[in-house]
Short mmCIF file of the C-alpha atoms (twelve columns), coordinates in Angstrom:
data_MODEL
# 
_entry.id   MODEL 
# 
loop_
_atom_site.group_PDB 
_atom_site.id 
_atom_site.type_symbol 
_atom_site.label_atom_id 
_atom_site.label_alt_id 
_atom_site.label_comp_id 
_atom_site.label_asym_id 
_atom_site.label_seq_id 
_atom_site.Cartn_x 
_atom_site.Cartn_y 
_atom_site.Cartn_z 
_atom_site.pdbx_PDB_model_num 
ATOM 1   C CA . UNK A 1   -56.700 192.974 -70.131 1 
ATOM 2   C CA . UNK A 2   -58.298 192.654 -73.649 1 
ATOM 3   C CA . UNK A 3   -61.737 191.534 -74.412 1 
ATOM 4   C CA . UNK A 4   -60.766 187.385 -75.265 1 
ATOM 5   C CA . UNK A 5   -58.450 187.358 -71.778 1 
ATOM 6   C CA . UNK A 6   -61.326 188.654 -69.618 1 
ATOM 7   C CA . UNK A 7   -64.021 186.431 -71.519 1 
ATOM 8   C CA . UNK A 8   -61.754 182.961 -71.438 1 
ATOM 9   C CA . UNK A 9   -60.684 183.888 -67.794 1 
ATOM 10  C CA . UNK A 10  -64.555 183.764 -66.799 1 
ATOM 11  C CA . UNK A 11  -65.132 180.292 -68.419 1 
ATOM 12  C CA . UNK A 12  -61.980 179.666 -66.840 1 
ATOM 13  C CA . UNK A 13  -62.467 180.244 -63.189 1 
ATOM 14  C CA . UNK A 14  -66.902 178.810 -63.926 1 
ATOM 15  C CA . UNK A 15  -65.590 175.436 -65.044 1 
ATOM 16  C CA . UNK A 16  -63.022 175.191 -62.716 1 
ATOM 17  C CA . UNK A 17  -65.707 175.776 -59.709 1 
ATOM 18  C CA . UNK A 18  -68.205 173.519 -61.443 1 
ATOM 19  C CA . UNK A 19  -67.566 170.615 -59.173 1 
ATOM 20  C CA . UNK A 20  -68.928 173.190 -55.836 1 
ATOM 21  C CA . UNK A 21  -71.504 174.510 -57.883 1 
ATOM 22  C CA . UNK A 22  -72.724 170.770 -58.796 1 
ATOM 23  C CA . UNK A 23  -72.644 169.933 -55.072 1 
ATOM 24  C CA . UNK A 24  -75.071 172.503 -54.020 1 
ATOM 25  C CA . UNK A 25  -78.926 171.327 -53.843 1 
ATOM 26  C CA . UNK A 26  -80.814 171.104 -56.872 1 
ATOM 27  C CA . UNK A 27  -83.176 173.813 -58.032 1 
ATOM 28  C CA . UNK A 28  -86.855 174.236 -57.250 1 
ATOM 29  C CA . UNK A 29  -88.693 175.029 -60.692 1 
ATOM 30  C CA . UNK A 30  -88.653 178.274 -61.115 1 
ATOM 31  C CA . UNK A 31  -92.377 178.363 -62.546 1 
ATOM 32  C CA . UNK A 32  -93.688 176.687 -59.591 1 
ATOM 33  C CA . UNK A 33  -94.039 178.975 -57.029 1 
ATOM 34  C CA . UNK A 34  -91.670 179.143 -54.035 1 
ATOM 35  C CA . UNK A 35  -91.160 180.864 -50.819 1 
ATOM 36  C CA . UNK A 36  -89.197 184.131 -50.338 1 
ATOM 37  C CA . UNK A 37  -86.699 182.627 -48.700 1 
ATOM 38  C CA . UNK A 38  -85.750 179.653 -50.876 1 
ATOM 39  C CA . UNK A 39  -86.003 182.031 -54.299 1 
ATOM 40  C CA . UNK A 40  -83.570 183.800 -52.596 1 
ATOM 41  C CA . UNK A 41  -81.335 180.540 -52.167 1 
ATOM 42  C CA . UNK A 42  -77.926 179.578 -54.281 1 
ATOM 43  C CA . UNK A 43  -78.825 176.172 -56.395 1 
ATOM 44  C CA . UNK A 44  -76.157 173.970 -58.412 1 
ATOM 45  C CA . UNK A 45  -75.144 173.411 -62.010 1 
ATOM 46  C CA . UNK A 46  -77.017 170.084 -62.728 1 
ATOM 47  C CA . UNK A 47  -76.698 169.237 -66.880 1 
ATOM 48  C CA . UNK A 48  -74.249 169.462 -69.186 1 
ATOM 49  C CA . UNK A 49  -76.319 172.076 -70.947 1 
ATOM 50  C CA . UNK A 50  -76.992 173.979 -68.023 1 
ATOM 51  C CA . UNK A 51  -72.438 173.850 -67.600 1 
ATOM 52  C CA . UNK A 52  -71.943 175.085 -71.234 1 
ATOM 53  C CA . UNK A 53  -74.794 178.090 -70.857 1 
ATOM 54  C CA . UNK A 54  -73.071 179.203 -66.998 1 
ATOM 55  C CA . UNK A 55  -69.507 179.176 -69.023 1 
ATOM 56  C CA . UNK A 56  -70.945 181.711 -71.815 1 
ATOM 57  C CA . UNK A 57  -72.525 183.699 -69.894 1 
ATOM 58  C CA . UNK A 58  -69.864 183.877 -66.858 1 
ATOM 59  C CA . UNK A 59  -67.649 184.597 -69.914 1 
ATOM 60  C CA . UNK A 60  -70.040 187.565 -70.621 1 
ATOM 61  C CA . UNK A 61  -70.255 188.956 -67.602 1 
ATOM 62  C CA . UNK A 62  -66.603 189.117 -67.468 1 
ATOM 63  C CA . UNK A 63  -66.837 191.404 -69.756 1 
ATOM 64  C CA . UNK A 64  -69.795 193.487 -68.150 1 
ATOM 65  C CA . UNK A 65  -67.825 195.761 -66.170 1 
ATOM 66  C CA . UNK A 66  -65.937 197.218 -69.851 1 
ATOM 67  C CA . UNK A 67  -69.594 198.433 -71.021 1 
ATOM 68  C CA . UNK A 68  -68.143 201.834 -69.382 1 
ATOM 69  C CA . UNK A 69  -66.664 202.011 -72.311 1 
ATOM 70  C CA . UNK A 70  -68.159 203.415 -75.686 1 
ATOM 71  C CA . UNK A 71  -65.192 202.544 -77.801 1 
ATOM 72  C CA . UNK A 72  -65.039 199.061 -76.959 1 
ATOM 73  C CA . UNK A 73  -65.316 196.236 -79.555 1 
ATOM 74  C CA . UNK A 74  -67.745 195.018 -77.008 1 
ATOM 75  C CA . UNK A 75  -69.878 197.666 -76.848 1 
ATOM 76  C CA . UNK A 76  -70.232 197.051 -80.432 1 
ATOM 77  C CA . UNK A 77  -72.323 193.530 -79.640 1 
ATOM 78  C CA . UNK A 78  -75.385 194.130 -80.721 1 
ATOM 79  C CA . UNK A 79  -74.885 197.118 -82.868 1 
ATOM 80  C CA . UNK A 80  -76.875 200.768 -81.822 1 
ATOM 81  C CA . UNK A 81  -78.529 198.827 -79.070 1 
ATOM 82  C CA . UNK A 82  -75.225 198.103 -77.075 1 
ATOM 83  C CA . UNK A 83  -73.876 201.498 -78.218 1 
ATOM 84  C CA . UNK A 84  -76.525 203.043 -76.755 1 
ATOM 85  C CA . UNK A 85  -76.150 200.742 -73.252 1 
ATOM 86  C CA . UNK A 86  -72.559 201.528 -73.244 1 
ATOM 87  C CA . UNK A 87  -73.208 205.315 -73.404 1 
ATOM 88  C CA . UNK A 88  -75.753 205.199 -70.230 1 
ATOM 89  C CA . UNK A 89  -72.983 203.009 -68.186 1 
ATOM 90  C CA . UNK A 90  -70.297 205.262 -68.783 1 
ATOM 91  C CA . UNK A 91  -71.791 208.278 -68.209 1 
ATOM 92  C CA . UNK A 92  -73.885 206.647 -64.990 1 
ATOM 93  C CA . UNK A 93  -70.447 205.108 -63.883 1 
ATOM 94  C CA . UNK A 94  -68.592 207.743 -63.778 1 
ATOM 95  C CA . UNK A 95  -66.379 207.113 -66.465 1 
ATOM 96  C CA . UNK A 96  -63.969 203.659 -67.927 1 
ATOM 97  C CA . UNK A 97  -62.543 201.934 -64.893 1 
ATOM 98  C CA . UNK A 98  -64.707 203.383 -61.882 1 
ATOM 99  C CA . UNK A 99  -67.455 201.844 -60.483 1 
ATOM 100 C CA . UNK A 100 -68.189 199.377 -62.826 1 
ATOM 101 C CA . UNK A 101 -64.467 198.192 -61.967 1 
ATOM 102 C CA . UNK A 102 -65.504 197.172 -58.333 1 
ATOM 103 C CA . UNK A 103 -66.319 194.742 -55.781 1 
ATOM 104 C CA . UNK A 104 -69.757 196.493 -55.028 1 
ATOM 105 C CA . UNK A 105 -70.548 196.564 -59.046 1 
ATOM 106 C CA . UNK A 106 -69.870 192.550 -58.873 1 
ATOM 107 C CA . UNK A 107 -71.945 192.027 -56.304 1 
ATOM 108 C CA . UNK A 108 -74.787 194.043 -57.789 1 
ATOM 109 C CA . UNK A 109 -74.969 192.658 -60.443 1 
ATOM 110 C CA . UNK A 110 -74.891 188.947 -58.810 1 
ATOM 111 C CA . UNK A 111 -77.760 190.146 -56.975 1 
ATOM 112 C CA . UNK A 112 -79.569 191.740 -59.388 1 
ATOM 113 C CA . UNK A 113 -79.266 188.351 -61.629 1 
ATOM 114 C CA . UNK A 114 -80.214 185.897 -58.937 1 
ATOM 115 C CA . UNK A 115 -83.578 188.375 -58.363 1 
ATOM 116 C CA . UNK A 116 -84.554 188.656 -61.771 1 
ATOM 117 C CA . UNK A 117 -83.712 184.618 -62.325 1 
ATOM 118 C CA . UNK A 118 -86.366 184.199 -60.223 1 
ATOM 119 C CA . UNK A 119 -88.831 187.015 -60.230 1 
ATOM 120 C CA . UNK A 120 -88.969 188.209 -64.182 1 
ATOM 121 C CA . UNK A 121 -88.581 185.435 -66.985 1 
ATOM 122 C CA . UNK A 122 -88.479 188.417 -69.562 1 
ATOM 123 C CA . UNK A 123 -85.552 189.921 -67.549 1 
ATOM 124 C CA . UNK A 124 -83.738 186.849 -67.027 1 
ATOM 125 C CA . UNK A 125 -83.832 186.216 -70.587 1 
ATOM 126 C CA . UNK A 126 -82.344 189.611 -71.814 1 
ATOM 127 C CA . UNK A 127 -79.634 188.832 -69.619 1 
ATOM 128 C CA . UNK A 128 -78.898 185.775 -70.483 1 
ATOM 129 C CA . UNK A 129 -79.253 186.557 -74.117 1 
ATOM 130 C CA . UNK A 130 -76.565 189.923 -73.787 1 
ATOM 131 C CA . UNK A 131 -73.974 187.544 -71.769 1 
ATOM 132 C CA . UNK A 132 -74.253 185.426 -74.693 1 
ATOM 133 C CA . UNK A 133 -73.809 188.044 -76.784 1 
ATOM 134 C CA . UNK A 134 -70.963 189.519 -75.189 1 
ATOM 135 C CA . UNK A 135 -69.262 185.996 -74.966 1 
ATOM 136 C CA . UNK A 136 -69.899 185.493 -78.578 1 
ATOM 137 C CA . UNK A 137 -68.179 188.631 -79.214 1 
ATOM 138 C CA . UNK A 138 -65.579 189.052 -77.463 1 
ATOM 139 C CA . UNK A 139 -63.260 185.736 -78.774 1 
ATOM 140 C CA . UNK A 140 -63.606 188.023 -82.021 1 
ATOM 141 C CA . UNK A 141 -66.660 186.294 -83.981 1 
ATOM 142 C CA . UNK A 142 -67.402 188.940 -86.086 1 
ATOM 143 C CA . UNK A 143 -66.889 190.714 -89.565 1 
ATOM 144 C CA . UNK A 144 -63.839 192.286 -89.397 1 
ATOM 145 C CA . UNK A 145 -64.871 195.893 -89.948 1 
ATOM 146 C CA . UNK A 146 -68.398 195.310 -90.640 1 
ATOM 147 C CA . UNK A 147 -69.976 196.101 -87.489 1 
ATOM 148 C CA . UNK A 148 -73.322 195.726 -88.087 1 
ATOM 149 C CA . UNK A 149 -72.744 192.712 -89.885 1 
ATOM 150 C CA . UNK A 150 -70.838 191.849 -87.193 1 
ATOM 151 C CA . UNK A 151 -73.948 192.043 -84.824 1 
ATOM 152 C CA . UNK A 152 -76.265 190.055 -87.103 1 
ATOM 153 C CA . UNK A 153 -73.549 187.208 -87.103 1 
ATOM 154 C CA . UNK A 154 -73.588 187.918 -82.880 1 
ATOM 155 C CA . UNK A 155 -77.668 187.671 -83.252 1 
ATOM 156 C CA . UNK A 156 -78.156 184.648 -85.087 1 
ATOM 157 C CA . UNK A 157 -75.551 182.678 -82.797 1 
ATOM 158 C CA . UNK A 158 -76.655 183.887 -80.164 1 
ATOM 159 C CA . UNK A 159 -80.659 182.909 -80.887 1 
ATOM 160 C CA . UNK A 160 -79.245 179.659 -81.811 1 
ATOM 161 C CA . UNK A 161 -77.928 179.048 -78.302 1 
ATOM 162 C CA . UNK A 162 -80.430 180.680 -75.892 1 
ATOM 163 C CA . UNK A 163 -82.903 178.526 -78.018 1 
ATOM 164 C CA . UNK A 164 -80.745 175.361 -77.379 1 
ATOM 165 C CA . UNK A 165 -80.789 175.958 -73.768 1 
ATOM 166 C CA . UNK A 166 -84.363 176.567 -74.021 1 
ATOM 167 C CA . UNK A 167 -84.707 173.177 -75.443 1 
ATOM 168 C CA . UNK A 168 -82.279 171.317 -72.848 1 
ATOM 169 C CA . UNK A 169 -84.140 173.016 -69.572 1 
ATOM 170 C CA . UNK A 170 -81.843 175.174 -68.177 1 
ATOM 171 C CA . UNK A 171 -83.333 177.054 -65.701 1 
ATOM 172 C CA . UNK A 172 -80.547 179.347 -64.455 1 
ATOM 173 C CA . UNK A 173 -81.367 179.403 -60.860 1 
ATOM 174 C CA . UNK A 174 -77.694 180.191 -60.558 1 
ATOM 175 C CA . UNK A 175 -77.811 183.183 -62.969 1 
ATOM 176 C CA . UNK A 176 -76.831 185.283 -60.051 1 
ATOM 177 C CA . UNK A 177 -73.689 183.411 -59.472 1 
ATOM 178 C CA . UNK A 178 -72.585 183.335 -62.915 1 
ATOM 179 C CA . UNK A 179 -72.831 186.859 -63.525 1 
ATOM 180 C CA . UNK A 180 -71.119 188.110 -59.792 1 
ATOM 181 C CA . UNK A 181 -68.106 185.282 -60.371 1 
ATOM 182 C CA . UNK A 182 -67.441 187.322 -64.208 1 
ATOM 183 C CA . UNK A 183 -67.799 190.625 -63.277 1 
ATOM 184 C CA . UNK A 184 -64.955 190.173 -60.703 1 
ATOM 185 C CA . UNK A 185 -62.811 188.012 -62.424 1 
ATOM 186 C CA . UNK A 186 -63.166 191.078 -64.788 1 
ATOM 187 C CA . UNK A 187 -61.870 193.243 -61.899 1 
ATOM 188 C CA . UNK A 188 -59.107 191.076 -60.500 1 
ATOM 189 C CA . UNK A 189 -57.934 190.422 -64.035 1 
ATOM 190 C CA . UNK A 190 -57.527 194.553 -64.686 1 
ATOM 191 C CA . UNK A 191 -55.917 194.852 -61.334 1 
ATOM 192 C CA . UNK A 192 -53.188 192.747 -62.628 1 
ATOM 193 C CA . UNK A 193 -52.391 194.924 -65.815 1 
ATOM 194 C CA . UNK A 194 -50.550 198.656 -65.366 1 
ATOM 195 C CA . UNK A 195 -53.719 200.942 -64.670 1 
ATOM 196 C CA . UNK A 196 -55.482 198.697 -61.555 1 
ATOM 197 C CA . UNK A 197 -58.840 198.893 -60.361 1 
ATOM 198 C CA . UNK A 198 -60.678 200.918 -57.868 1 
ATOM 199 C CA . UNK A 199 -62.199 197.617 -56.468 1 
ATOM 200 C CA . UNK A 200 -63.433 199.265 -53.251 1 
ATOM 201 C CA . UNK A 201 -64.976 201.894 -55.064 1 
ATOM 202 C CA . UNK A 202 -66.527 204.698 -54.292 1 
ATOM 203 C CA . UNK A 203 -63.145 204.841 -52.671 1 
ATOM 204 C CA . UNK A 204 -60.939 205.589 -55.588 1 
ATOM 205 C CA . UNK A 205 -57.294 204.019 -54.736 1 
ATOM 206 C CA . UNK A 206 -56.290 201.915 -57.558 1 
ATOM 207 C CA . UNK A 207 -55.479 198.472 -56.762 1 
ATOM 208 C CA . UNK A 208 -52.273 197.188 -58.753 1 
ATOM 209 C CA . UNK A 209 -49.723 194.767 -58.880 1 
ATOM 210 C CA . UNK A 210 -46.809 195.572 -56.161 1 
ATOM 211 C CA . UNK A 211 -44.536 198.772 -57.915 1 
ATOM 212 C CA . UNK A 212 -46.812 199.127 -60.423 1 
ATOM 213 C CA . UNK A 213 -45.179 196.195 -62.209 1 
ATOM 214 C CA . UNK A 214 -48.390 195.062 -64.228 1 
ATOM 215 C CA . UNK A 215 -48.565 193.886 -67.570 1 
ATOM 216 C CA . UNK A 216 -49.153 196.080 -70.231 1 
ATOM 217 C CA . UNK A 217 -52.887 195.254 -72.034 1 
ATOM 218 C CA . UNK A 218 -52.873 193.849 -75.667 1 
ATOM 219 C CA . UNK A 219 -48.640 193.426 -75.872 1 
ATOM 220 C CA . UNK A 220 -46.606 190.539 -76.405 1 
ATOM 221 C CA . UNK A 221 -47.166 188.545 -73.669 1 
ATOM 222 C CA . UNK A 222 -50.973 188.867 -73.258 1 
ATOM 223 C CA . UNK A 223 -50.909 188.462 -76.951 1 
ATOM 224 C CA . UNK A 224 -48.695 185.274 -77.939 1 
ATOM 225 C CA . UNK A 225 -48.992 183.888 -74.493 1 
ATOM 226 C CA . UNK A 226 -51.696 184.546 -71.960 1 
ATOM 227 C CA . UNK A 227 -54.447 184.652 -74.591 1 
ATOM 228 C CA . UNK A 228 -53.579 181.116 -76.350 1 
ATOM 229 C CA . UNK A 229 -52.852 179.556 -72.829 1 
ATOM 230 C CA . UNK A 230 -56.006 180.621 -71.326 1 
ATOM 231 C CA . UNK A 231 -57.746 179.064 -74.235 1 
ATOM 232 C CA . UNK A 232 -56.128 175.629 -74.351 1 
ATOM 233 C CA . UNK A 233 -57.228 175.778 -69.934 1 
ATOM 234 C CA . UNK A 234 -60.948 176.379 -70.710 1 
ATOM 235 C CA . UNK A 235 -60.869 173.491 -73.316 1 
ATOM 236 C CA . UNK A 236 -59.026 170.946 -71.508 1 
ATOM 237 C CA . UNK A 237 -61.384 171.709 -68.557 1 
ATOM 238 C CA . UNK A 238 -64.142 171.590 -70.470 1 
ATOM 239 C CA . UNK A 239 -63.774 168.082 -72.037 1 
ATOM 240 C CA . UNK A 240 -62.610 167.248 -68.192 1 
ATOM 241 C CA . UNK A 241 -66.264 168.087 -67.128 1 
ATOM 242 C CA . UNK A 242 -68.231 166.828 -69.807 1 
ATOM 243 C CA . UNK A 243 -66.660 163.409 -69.914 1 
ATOM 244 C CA . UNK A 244 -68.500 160.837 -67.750 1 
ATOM 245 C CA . UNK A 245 -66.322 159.519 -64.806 1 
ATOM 246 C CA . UNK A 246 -66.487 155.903 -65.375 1 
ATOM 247 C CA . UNK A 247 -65.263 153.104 -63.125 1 
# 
């Protein structure tokens, strides 16, 4: 799947679980301190802020697992820096479409998230900020051809909202969540296309559609029809769950 399919499919399948993620309990501050076991614990999406930030950023992650790839628009993101990232993960991954294209890479990286949402505010941050980033990015806001202009643009707008969520309190005490349900939307969305997914990597059987009948990445119908219905989804489910239920 291309970059905007992967990125609106993650906003996608966030707002659509927002209603579960609301009913869970409500977060302990995060600079209070807590007990092992309850830092460890799953907490709910509580503000409308905090609703719009886990959509970006489980939009980014969806596009985490293509930072295997160097020639990616998205490893473009933040100029050099992202590069640079993109380099390390392919090389440390194995290659495009290995183990960054799994179940165990998902659930990693969920991990990884929910422990640094509550045990480094400086790590939190930078992953909030690149999930962003790669959001931002992928849905093509940009310079065409201009990449380093490109990344300023992707800088600026994406200061502008970490700085806004700042503002509004968002805590992300469900950072972990956000970034696991992206990163395998990522991978069930690239099973569906004609190469598959080793999704229970390090075995390395491909996981594809029945006879190999996938869809073909960045033709027609992902193109002219997957891409603009995804997008009208994510917005009618987004006015859905920011309009107050009156009555």
């Amino acid at each position: 799947m291309m970059g905007h399919s992967h990125a609106l499919t993650g906003a996608l399948v966030w707002l659509a679980a927002a209603p579960a993620l609301a009913a869970l309990p409500q977060a302990i501050g995060q600079d209070t301190a807590v007990t092992a076991d309850v830092s460890f614990a799953l907490y709910g999406v509580l503000t409308p802020a905090e609703l719009i930030a886990g959509m970006l950023i489980c939009a980014g992650a969806a596009m985490l697992p293509d930072l295997d790839h160097p020639n990616a628009t998205i490893a473009h993101t933040f100029g050099p820096a992202t590069w640079v990232l993109s380099k390390i993960v392919h090389f440390v991954s194995g290659g495009h479409r290995h183990a960054t294209h799994s179940l165990l890479f998902a659930i990693l990286a969920g991990v990884g998230a929910h422990w640094l949402a509550w045990n480094s505010t400086a790590g939190r941050d930078i992953v909030v900020i690149l999930m962003i980033g790669l959001a931002i990015r992928s849905v093509g806001i940009g310079v065409p051809g201009k990449k380093i202009t490109s990344a300023v643009v992707n800088v600026v707008i994406t200061g502008a909202l970490f700085w806004t969520f700042l503002a509004h309190d968002v805590t992300y005490a469900w950072l972990g969540f956000a970034i696991a349900i992206g990163s395998f939307v990522h991978v069930a969305g690239d099973c569906l296309t004609e190469h598959g997914c080793p999704v229970l990597w390090p075995w390395q059987a491909r996981w594809v559609l029945p006879y190999k009948i996938g869809f073909k990445t960045g033709k027609t119908f992902e193109e002219r029809f997957l891409g603009p219905v995804l997008a009208v989804v994510v917005l009618g489910l987004l006015y859905l769950r920011l309009t107050p239920v009156t009555g």
